[in-house]
C-alpha positions in Angstrom: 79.5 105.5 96.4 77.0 105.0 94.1 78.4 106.6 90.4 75.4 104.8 87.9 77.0 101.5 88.7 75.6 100.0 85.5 77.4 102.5 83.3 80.9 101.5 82.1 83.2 103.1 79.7 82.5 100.1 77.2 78.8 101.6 76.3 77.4 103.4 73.8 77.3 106.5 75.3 80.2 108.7 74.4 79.0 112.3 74.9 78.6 114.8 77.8 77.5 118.3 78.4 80.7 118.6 80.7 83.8 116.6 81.0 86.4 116.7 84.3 89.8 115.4 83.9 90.4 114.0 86.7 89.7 112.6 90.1 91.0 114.0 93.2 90.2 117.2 95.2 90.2 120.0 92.4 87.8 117.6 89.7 85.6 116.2 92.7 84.9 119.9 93.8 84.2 121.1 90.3 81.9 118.0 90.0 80.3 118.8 92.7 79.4 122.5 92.2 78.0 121.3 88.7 75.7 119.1 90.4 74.6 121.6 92.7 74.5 124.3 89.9 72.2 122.4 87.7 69.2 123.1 86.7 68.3 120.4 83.7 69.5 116.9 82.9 72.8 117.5 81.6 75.3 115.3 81.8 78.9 115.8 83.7 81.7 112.8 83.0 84.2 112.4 85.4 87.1 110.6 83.8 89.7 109.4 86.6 91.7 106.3 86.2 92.1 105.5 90.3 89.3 103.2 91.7 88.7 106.1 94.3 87.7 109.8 94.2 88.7 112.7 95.7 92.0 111.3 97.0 94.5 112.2 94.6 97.9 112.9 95.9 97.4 114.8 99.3 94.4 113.0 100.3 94.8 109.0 99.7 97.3 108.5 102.7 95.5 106.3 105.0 97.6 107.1 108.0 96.0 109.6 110.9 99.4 110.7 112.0 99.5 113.0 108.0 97.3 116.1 109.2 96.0 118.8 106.6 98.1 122.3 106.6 95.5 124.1 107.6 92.8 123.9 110.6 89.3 122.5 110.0 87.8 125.6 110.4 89.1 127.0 107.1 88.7 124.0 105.0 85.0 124.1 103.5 84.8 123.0 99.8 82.0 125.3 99.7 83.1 129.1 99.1 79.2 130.0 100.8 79.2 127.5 103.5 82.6 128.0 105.4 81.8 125.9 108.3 81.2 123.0 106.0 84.1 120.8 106.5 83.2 121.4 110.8 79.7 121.0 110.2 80.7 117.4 108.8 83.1 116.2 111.0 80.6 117.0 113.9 78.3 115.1 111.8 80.3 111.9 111.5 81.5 112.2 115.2 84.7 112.1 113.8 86.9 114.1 117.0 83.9 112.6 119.9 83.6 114.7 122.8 85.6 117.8 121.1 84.0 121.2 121.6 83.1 123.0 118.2 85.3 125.9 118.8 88.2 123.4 119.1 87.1 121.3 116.4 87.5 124.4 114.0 91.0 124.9 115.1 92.1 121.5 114.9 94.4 120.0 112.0 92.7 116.7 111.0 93.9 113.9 109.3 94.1 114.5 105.9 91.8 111.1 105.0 88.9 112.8 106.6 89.1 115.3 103.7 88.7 112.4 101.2 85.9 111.1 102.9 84.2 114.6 103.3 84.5 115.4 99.6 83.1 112.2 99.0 80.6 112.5 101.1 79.1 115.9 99.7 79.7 114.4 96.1 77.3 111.8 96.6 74.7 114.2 98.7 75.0 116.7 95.6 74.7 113.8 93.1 71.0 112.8 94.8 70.1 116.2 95.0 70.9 116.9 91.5 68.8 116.6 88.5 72.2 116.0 85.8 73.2 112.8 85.3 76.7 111.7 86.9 79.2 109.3 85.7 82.2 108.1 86.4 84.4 106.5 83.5 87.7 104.9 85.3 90.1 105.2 82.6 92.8 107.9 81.8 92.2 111.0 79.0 95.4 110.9 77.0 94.2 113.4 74.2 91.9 116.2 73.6 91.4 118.1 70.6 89.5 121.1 71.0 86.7 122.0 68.9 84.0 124.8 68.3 81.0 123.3 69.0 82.7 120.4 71.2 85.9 118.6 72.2 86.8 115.2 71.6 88.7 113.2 74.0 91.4 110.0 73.8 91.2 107.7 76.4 93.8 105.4 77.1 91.0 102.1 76.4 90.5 103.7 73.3 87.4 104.7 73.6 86.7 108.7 72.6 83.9 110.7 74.3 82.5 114.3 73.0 82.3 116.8 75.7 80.6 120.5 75.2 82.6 121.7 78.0 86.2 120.2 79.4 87.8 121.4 82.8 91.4 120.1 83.2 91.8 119.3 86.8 94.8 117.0 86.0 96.4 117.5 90.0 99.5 116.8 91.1 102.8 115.1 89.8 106.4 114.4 91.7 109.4 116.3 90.5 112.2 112.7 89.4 114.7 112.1 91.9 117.6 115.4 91.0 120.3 113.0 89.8 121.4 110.9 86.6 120.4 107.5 86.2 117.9 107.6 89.2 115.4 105.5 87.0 118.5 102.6 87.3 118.2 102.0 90.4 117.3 99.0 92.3 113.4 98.4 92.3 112.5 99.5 96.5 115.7 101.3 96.7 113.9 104.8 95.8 110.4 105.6 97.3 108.2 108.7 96.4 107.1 110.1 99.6 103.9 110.2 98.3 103.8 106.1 98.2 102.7 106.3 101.9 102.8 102.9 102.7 106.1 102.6 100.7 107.6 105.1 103.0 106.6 102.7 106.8 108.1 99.5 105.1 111.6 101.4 104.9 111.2 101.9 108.8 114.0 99.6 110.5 117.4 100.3 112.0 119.0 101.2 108.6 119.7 104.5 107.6 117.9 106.5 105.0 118.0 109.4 103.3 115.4 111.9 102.4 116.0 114.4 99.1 113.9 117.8 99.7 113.4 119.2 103.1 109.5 120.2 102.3 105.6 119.4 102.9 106.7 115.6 101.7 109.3 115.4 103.5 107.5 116.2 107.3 105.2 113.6 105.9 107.4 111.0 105.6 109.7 111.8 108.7 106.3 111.1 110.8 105.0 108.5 109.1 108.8 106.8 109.5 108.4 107.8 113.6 105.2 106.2 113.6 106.4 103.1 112.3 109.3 102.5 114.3 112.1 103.9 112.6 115.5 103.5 114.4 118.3 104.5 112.1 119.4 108.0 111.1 117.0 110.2 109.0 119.6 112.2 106.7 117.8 115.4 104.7 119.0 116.9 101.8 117.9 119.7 100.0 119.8 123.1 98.7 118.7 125.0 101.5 118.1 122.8 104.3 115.0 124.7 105.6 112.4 123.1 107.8 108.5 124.1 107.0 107.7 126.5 109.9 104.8 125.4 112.2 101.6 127.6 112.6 101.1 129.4 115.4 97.6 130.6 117.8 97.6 134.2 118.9 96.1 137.8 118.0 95.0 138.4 114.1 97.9 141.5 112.4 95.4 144.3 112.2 98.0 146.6 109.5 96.7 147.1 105.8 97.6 144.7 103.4 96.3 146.7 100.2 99.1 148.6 99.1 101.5 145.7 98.7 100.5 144.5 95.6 102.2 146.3 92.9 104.7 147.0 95.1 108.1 146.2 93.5 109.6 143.0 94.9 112.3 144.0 97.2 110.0 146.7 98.6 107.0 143.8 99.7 109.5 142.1 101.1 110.9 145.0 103.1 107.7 146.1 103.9 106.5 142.4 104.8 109.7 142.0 107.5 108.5 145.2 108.7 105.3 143.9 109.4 106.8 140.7 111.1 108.7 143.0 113.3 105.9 145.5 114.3 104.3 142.0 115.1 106.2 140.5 116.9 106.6 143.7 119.2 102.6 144.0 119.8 103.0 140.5 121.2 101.3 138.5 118.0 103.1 135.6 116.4 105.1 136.6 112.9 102.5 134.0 111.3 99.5 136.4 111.5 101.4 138.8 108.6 101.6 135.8 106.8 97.9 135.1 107.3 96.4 138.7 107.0 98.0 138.5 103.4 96.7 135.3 102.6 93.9 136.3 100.6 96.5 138.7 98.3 98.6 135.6 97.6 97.4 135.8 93.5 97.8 139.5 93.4 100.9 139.5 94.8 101.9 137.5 92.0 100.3 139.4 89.2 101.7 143.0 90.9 105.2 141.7 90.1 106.6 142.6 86.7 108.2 139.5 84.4 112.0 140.2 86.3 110.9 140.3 90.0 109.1 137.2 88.9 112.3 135.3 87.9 113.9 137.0 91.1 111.1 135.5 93.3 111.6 132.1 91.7 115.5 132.3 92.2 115.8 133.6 95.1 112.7 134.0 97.3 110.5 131.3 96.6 111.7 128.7 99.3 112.0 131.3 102.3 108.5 132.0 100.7 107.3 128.0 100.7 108.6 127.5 104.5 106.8 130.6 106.0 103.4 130.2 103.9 103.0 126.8 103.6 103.0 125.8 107.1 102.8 122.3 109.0 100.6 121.3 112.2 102.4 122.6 115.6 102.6 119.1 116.8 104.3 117.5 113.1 106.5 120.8 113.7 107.3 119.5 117.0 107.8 115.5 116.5 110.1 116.6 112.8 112.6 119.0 115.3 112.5 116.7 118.1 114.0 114.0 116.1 116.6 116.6 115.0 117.1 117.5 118.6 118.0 113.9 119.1 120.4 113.6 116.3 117.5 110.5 114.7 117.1 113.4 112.0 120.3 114.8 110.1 119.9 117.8 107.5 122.4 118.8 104.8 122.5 121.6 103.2 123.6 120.1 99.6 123.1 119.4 96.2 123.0 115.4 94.7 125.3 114.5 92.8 125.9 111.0 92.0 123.9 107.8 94.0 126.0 104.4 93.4 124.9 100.8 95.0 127.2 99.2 96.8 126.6 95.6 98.5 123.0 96.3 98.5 123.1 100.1 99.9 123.3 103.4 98.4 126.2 105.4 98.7 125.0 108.9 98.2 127.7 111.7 97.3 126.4 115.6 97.6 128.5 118.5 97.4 127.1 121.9 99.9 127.7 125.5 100.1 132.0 124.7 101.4 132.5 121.6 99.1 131.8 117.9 99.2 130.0 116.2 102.1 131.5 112.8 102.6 129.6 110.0 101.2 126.4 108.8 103.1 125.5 105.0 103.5 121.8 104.9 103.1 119.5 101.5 102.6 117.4 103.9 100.7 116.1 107.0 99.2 112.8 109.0 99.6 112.0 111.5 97.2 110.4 114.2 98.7 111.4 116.8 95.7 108.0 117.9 95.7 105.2 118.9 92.8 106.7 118.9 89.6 105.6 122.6 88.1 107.4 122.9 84.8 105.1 122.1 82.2 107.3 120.1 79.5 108.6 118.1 82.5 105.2 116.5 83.4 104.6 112.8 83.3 101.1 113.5 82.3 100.9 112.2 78.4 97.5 114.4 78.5 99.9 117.7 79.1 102.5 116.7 76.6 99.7 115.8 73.6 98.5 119.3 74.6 101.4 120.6 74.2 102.9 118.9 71.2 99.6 119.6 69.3 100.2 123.4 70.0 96.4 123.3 71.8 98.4 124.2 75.2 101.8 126.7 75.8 103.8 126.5 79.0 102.4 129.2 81.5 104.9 132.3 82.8 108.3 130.8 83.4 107.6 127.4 82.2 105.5 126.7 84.8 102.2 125.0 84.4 99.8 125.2 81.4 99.2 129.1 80.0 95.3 130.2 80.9 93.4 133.5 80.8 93.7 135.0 84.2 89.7 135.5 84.8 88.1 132.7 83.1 90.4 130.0 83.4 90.7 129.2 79.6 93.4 127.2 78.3 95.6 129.2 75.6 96.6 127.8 72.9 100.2 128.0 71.3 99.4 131.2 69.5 98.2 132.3 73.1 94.4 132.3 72.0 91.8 131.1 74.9 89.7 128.4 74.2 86.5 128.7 75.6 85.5 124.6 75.5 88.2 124.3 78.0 88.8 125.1 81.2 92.0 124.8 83.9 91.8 124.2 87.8 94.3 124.0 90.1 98.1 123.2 90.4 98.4 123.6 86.0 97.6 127.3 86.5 100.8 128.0 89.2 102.4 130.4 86.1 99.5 132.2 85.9 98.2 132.4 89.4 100.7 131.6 91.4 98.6 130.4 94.3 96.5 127.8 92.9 97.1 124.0 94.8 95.2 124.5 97.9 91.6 124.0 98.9 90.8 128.1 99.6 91.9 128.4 95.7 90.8 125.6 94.2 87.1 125.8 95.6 86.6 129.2 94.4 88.1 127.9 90.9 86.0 125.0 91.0 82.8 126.8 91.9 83.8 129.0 88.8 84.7 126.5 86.2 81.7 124.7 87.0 79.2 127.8 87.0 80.6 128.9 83.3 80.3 125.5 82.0 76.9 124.9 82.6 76.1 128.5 81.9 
């Protein structure tokens, strides 16, 4: 794609009209929606260290058999176009011979949606009349200003940006045991290191910690590859995402449920499931009817039912909300069926090599589980959400500086709940800066996938340029 090929981060040019930390989905969508929003010859900066936009975490896997969450239909980058992500795939041929109606129901690979996003970056780039740049290097500091706000990058070269949107993404929880750093290099994998996860695939055994989104991923991507040994899961709850379903749309009224105190929605919620399931419709069309109320569910909880819905609900919540593709469902609980695919319902405690395998000790619900021989571990903990846990040296200058707070319960970066500002340590928004996406979970709750993050985008990128 063609980003101003001739400009590099070496130039004299160090100021913008709008900055955008970072690469993948949520700071390709904001840069996009600037491009189309502008009216003048502004500048927006992209600064994203990775050679390639718009993959980030969830879209840079290169293998078909990692579908997105959610059909094709519902996947438009463009809150006023929501046939956009169809109308491209119909464009590119991508699914030949497939009906549109079947198209939109479909659960693509997830690399289509890095190419997509790319592909309307570059249309909205030719269309625009601001000037686009890419700069390929990390931010590692920002110091908020009045006027504007300088940022570090990790050359050392500083750029001066009127407006800065943080759109920092996704980062993996560590591996949930001591001395995990220690071990043998190609002993631990992240799941999100796809093509790490095939070249464990063999007739060894392996073990994968966290039962989530990560973990379906790289239980198919092992199938695919050949994998013959035994799959052991571990996580504290053992639970499997649940698969989406087809059938009838829930026709009750959502609205009175936020607000509501915690045990009530959830009363009121099973209620729903069961009156559901008794009209004949699948217990998934509750889940999506309240889709669009995800946020305000959040917000209508007071601070304790908060901490009660991170102790105690949050996982049955993950499972029945973030759902997988029917057909990943399938493959993940036929290898179970099988035996290939063990879960455990346990805690880590202690990993130790032995002759060049991992024994791995874990301790469950009735006591100790006896030791598992393993030629290797997959994390598959999942998005790391507490704030002064990030490996982002961006979040923790931020942080140290007092020009950032954690958000509600420690999770994510504190912002204003309408605009989007980053607060500082005194709780004060700043109005040079901007958060999308996954650093705004303590505040919104909701905020990592596309149906938040292109409304955010379209927002952050409307009041900057405004």
């Amino acid at each position: 794609m063609a980003y101003n090929r001739g400009m590099t981060a070496t130039q004299s040019l160090r100021q913008c009209d709008l900055a955008i930390v970072g690469g993948g989905a949520a700071g390709v969508l904001v840069a996009l929606h600037a491009l189309r929003t502008a009216t003048t010859a502004l500048h927006v900066a992209l600064f994203e260290p990775a050679s390639v936009l718009a993959q980030g975490i969830a879209y840079a896997t290169p293998w078909p058999e990692h579908l997105l969450n959610v059909p094709v239909g519902r996947m438009s980058g463009l809150p006023d176009a929501p046939d956009d992500f169809l109308d491209y795939l119909l464009q590119v041929d991508a699914f030949p011979g497939m009906p549109r109606d079947a198209l939109a129901a479909e659960y693509a690979p997830r690399r289509c949606y890095a190419a997509y996003l790319q592909a309307r970056l570059e249309q909205a780039q030719a269309g625009s009349p601001a000037q686009f740049s890419v700069v390929h290097d990390a931010v590692t500091a920002l110091q908020p200003g009045t006027a504007t706000q300088r940022l570090t990058l990790a050359g050392g070269d500083s750029w001066q940006a009127r407006q800065v949107v943080l759109a920092c993404g996704n980062s993996m929880r560590p591996l949930p045991v001591a001395g995990a750093d220690a071990l043998p290099p190609g002993k631990v994998v992240d799941a999100w290191d796809y093509d790490g996860v095939r070249m464990l695939a063999g007739d060894g055994d392996l073990a994968i910690i966290g039962s989530g989104l990560s973990m379906a991923d790289s239980v198919v991507a092992l199938a695919n590859a050949g994998h013959r040994g035994r799959i052991h899961v571990l996580s504290r709850h053992a639970l499997l995402p649940l698969p989406h379903a087809h059938g009838g749309a829930a026709s009750f009224d959502p609205q009175p449920l936020p607000g509501l105190p915690l045990r009530q929605a959830l009363r009121a919620l099973r209620g729903h499931a069961r009156d559901a399931v008794a009209q004949g419709l699948p217990w998934q069309s509750v889940m999506d009817r309240i889709r669009p109320l995800g946020q305000a569910l959040w917000w209508g909880l007071d601070a304790a039912d908060q901490r009660r819905f991170l102790r105690h609900v949050v996982r049955y919540w993950d499972v029945h909300r973030h759902r997988i593709a029917r057909q990943v469902h399938a493959q993940v609980t036929a290898l179970e069926r099988s035996g290939q695919l063990q879960r455990h319902r346990a805690r880590l405690d202690t990993v130790l090599v032995l002759d060049g395998t991992l024994q791995v000790h874990a301790h469950g619900a009735d006591g100790g589980l006896p030791p598992l021989q393993v030629g290797a571990l997959i994390n598959a903990t999942g998005v790391e959400t507490r704030a002064t846990a990030m490996r982002n040296p961006l979040v923790q200058q931020l942080l140290a500086d007092g020009h950032a707070r954690p958000g509600p319960h420690g999770l994510g970066l504190d912002t204003s709940v309408q605009q989007g500002h980053l607060l500082d340590a005194g709780g004060q928004p700043q109005p040079g800066i901007q958060v999308v996406g996954s650093l705004r979970i303590g505040t919104l709750w909701e905020s990592l996938a596309i149906p938040e993050l292109r409304v955010q985008a379209q927002q952050a990128a409307g009041r900057a340029l405004g």
